[in-house]
C-alpha positions in Angstrom: -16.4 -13.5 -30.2 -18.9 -12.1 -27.9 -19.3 -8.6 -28.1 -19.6 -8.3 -24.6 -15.8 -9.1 -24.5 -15.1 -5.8 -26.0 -17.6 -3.7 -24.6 -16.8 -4.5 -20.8 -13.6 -2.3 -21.4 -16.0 0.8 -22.9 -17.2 0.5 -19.3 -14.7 3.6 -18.4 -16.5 5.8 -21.0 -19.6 5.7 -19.3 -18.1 6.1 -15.8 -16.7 9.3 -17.4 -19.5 10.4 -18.9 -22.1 10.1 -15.6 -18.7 12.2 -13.9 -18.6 14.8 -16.6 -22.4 15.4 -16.5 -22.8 15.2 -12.6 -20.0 18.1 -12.8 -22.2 20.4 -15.3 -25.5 19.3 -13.2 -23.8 21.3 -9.7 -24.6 21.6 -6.7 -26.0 18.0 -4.3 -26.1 16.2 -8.1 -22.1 16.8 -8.2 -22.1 15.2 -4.5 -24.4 12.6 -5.9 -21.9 11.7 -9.1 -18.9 11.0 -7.3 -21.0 8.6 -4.7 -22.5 6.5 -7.3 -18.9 6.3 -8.7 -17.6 5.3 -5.1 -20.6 2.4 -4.9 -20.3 1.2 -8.3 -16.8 0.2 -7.3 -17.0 -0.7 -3.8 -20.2 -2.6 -4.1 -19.7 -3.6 -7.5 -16.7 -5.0 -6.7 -18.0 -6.9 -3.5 -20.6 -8.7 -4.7 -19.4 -9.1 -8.9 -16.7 -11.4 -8.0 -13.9 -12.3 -10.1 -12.9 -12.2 -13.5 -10.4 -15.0 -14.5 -11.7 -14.9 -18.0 -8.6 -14.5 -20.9 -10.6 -14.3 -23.9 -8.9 -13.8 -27.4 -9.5 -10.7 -29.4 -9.9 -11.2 -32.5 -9.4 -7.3 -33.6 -6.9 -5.6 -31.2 -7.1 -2.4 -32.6 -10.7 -1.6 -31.5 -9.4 -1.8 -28.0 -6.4 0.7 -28.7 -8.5 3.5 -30.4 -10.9 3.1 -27.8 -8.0 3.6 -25.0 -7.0 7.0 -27.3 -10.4 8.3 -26.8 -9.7 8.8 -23.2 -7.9 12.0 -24.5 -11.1 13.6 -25.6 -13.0 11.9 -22.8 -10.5 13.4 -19.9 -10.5 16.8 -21.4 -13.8 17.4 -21.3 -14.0 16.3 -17.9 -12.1 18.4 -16.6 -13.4 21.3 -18.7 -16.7 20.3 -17.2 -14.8 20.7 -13.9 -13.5 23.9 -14.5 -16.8 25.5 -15.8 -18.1 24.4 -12.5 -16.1 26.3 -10.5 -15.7 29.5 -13.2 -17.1 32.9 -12.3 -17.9 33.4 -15.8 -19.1 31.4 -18.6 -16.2 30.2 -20.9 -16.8 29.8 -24.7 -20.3 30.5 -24.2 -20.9 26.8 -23.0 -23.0 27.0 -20.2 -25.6 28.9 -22.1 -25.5 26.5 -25.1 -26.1 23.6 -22.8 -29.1 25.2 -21.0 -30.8 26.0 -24.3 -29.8 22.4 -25.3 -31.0 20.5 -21.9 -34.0 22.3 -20.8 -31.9 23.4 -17.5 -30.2 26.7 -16.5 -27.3 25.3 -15.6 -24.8 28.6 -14.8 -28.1 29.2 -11.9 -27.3 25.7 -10.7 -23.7 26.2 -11.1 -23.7 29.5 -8.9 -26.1 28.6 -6.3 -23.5 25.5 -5.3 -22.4 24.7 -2.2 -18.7 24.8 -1.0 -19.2 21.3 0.2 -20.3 20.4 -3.7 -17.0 21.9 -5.0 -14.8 19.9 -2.8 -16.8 17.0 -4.3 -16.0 18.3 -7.5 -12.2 18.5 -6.5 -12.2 15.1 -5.8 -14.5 13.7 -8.5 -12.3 15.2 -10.7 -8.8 13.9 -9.4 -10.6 10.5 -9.6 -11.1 10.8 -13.2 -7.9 11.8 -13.9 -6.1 9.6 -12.1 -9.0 6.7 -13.5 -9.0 8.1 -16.8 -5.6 9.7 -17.0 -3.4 7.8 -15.5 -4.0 3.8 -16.0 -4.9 4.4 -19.3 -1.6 6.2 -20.2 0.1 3.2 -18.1 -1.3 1.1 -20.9 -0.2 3.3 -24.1 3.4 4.2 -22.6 3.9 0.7 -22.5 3.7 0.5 -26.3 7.2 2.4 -27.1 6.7 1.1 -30.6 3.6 2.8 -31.5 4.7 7.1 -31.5 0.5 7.9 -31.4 -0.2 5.8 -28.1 2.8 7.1 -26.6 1.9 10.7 -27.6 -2.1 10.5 -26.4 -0.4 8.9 -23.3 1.7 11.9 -22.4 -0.6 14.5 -22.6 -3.3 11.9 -20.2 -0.4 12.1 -18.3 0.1 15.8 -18.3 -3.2 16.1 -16.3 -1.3 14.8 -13.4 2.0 16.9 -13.6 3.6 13.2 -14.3 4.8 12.8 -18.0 7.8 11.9 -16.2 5.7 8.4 -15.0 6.3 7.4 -18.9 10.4 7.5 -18.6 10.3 6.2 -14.9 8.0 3.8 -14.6 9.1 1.8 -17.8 12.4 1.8 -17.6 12.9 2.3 -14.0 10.3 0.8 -12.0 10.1 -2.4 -14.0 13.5 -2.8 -13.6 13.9 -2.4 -10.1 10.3 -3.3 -8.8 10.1 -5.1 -4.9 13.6 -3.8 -4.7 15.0 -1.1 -2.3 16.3 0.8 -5.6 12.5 1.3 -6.6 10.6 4.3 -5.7 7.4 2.7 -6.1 7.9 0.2 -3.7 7.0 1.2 0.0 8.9 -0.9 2.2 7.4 -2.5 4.8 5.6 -0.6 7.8 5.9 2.8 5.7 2.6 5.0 5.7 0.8 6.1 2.9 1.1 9.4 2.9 4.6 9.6 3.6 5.1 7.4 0.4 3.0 9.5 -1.8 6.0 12.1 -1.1 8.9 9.9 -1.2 7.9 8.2 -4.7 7.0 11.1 -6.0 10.5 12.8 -5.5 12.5 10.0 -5.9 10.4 9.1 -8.9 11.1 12.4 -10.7 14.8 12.2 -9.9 14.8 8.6 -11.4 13.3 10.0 -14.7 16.0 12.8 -14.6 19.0 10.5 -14.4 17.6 8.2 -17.0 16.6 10.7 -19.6 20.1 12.1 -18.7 21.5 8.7 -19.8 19.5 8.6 -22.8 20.5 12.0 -24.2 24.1 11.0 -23.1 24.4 8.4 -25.5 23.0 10.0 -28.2 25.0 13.4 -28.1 21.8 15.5 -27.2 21.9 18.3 -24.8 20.3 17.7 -21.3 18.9 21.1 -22.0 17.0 21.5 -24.6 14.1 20.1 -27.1 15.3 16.7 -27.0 14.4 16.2 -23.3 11.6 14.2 -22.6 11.1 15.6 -18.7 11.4 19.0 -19.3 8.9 18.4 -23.2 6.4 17.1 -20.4 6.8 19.7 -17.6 5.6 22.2 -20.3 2.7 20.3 -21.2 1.2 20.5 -18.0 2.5 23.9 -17.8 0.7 24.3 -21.0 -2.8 22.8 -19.5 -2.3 25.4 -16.1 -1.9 28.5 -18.7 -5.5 27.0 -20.5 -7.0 26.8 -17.1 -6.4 30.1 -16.3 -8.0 31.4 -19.7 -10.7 29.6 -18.6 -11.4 31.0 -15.4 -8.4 33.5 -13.7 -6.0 32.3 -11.5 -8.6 30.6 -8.9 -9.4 28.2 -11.7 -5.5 27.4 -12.5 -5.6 26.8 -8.7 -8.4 24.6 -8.8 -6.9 22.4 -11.5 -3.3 21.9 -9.9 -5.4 20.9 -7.0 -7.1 18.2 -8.7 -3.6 17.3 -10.7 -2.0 16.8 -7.7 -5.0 14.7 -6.1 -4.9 12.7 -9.2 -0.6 12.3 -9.0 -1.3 11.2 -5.1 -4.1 8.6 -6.2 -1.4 7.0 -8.8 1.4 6.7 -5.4 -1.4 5.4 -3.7 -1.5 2.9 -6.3 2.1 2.1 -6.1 1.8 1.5 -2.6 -0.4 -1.0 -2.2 0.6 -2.9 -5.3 4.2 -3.2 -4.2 3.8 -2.6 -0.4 6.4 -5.1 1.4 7.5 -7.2 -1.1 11.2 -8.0 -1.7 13.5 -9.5 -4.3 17.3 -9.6 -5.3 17.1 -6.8 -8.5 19.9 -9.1 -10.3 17.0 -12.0 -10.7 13.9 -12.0 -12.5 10.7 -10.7 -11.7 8.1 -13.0 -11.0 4.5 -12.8 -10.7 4.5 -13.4 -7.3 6.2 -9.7 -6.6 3.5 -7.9 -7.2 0.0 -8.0 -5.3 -2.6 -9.2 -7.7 -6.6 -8.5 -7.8 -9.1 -10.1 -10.3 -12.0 -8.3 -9.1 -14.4 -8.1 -12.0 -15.6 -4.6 -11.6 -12.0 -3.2 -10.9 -11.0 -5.1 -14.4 -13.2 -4.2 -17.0 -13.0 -0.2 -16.3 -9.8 -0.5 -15.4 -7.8 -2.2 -18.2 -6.6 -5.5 -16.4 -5.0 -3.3 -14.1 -5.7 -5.7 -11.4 -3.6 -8.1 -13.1 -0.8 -6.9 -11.8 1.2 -10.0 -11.4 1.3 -10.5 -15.2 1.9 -7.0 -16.2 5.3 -7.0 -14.0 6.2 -10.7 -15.6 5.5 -9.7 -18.8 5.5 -5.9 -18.8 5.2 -5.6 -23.2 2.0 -7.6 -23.2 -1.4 -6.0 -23.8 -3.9 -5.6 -21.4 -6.5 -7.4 -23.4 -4.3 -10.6 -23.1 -3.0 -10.4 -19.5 -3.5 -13.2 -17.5 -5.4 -13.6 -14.2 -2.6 -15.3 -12.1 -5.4 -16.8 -9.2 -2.8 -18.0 -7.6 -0.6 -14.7 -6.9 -0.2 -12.4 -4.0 -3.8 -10.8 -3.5 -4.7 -7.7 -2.6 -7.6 -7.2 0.1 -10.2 -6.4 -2.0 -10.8 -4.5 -6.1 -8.8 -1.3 -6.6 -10.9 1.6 -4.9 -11.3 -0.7 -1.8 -7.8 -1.6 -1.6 -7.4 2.5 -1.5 -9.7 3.2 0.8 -8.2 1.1 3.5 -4.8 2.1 2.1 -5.5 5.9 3.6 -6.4 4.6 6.4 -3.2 3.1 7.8 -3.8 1.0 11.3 -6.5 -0.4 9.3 -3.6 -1.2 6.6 -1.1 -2.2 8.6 -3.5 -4.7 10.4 -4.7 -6.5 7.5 -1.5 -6.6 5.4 0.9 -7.7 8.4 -0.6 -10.9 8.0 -0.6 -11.4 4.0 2.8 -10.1 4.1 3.9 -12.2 6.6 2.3 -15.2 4.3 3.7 -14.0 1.3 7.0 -14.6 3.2 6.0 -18.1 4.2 4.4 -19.4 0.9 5.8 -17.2 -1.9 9.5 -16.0 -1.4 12.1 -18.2 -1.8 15.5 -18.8 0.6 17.1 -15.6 -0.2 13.6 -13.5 -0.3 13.0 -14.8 3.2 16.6 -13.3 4.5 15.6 -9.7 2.7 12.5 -10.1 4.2 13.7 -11.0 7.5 15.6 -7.9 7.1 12.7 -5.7 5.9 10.5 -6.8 9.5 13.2 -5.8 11.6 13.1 -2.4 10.1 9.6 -2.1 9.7 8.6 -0.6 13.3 5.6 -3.5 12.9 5.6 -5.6 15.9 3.8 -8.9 14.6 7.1 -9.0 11.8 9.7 -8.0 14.0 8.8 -10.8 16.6 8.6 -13.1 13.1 12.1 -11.5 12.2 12.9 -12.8 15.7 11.5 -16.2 15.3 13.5 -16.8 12.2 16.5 -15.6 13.4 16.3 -18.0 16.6 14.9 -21.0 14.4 
């Protein structure tokens, strides 16, 4: 096989890497960093086109060390991150890398504009959430393998979220385009108000189903054996670390960018799921999910964008997802699809109409009732007058 097939998906490393060094390099290069990181998506992703490619991969297991060096990969970006920001000079580190590089970096570091460390705030809840987040998607996934669930956790952990790995597999891909799904913002929700709703209804998902799980095994909801209070401490664990590396500003700093990188996976959730409906007693189908096959988006993303697939077919590796052309797409790659997500009359205007098609051309007789349903609620004029239409047809 080309070898181009397997290093598309080490294109994450070096999007990590050029954050990680634009965080040690301070001041306008920080600012610098996380533009060429918004470009290379944006652009990249306008003018690459699409990937429809589903090669076979010959040795799998290249591609799942390569997702556990994230671990490594995230950590040190967000140490980077937390230097930057650090009154002091941790470990000694900025003073080895100046000797190393040629470049005083703590001078850089402290001469930094506040502008620069909100750059660096959100920079760094980008990688986690891009690092972090969808690759742990991909390793909790794998129940049957205790080392990719493990990395996965603590990626994870980054984003106060371990509870994602309970939830979102056995909750969300249960119940997904359903009104029993966190993850799934109805129709005319906005964005913001979602990132709150699914976040709480999220957690209490994972509660009740970890409480079922130690139910039937005769373990106590308080104690060792439970997986949501195991992963509150691990992020508790990486607060505790950031404050020994910088006093309590730094812990600040870092729950910041946690909780910019939890926001950026709801965001996520949103405009994957955004509108869609189904009856939870049938089986999901790719069409309830919105799909993307935006080249860029897929190789540093894991086949992400293959959304449609993943919910069809939730145990099947990223490698060997398939591109679904003819699914629900979204309006652009991933960070473009965010972007207008956050920005909701720009949203609302250019989803009415896909979700009204996705009514027309993709649900079937009883979708189109729940859907009818959905536009009368949604506050949206263009689908209430087509709930109208409907009902008067």
């Amino acid at each position: 096989m080309n070898a181009l097939h397997y290093l598309k998906y080490f294109l994450f490393q070096g999007i990590g890497l050029l954050a990680a060094l634009s965080l040690l390099a301070g001041g306008i290069w920080t600012s610098a960093g996380l533009l060429a990181i918004l470009a290379f998506y944006l652009v990249g992703d306008a003018i690459a086109g699409d990937d429809t490619s589903t090669p076979h991969f010959k040795h799998p297991g290249i591609l799942t060390v390569q997702l556990w060096l994230a671990l490594p990969l995230l950590g040190f970006i967000v140490f980077a991150a937390l230097w930057s920001v650090s009154a002091g000079d941790p470990l000694g580190f900025g003073a080895a890398l100046s000797r190393l590089s040629g470049r005083d970096l703590i001078a850089a570091r402290d001469a930094t504009a506040g502008i620069h460390h909100v750059s660096a705030w959100l920079l760094t809840g980008l990688m986690i959430g891009m690092i972090g987040t969808i690759t742990a998607h991909e390793l909790t996934h794998r129940t049957w393998d205790r080392v990719s669930m493990l990395i996965g956790r603590w990626l994870l952990a980054f984003s106060f979220d371990t509870v994602f790995a309970i939830e979102h597999v056995y909750g969300h891909h249960r119940y997904v385009s359903t009104t029993e799904d966190p993850a799934t913002a109805p129709r005319g929700r906005n964005v913001y108000w979602h990132v709150l709703v699914s976040t709480l209804k999220g957690n209490l998902s994972a509660w009740h189903i970890e409480r079922r799980r130690l139910a039937r095994k005769g373990q106590s909801l308080f104690g060792w054996h439970n997986a949501v209070l195991r992963g509150h401490a691990m992020s508790l664990l990486l607060v505790a670390a950031a404050w020994g590396i910088g006093g309590w500003r730094v812990a600040l700093f870092f729950i910041a960018c946690a909780l910019w990188g939890k926001a950026l996976l709801e965001i996520v959730n949103y405009m994957e799921h955004y509108g869609m409906v189904r009856n939870p007693a049938t089986p999901v189908q790719p069409r309830h999910s919105w799909n993307s096959n935006r080249r860029i988006s897929s190789w540093s993303m894991f086949n992400l964008t293959r959304h449609s697939h993943h919910h069809a077919q939730g145990e099947v590796p990223y490698q060997d997802l398939r591109p679904f052309p003819d699914a629900p797409m979204m309006i652009g790659g991933y960070l473009t699809t965010i972007m207008v997500a956050m920005i909701p009359p720009l949203w609302h205007k250019l989803m009415t109409p896909k979700v009204l098609a996705w009514d027309a051309h993709f649900a079937n007789e009883e979708e189109r009732q729940l859907a009818a349903e959905a536009n009368r609620r949604s506050g949206i004029a263009a689908m209430a007058e087509n709930a109208h239409a409907r009902r008067l047809g």
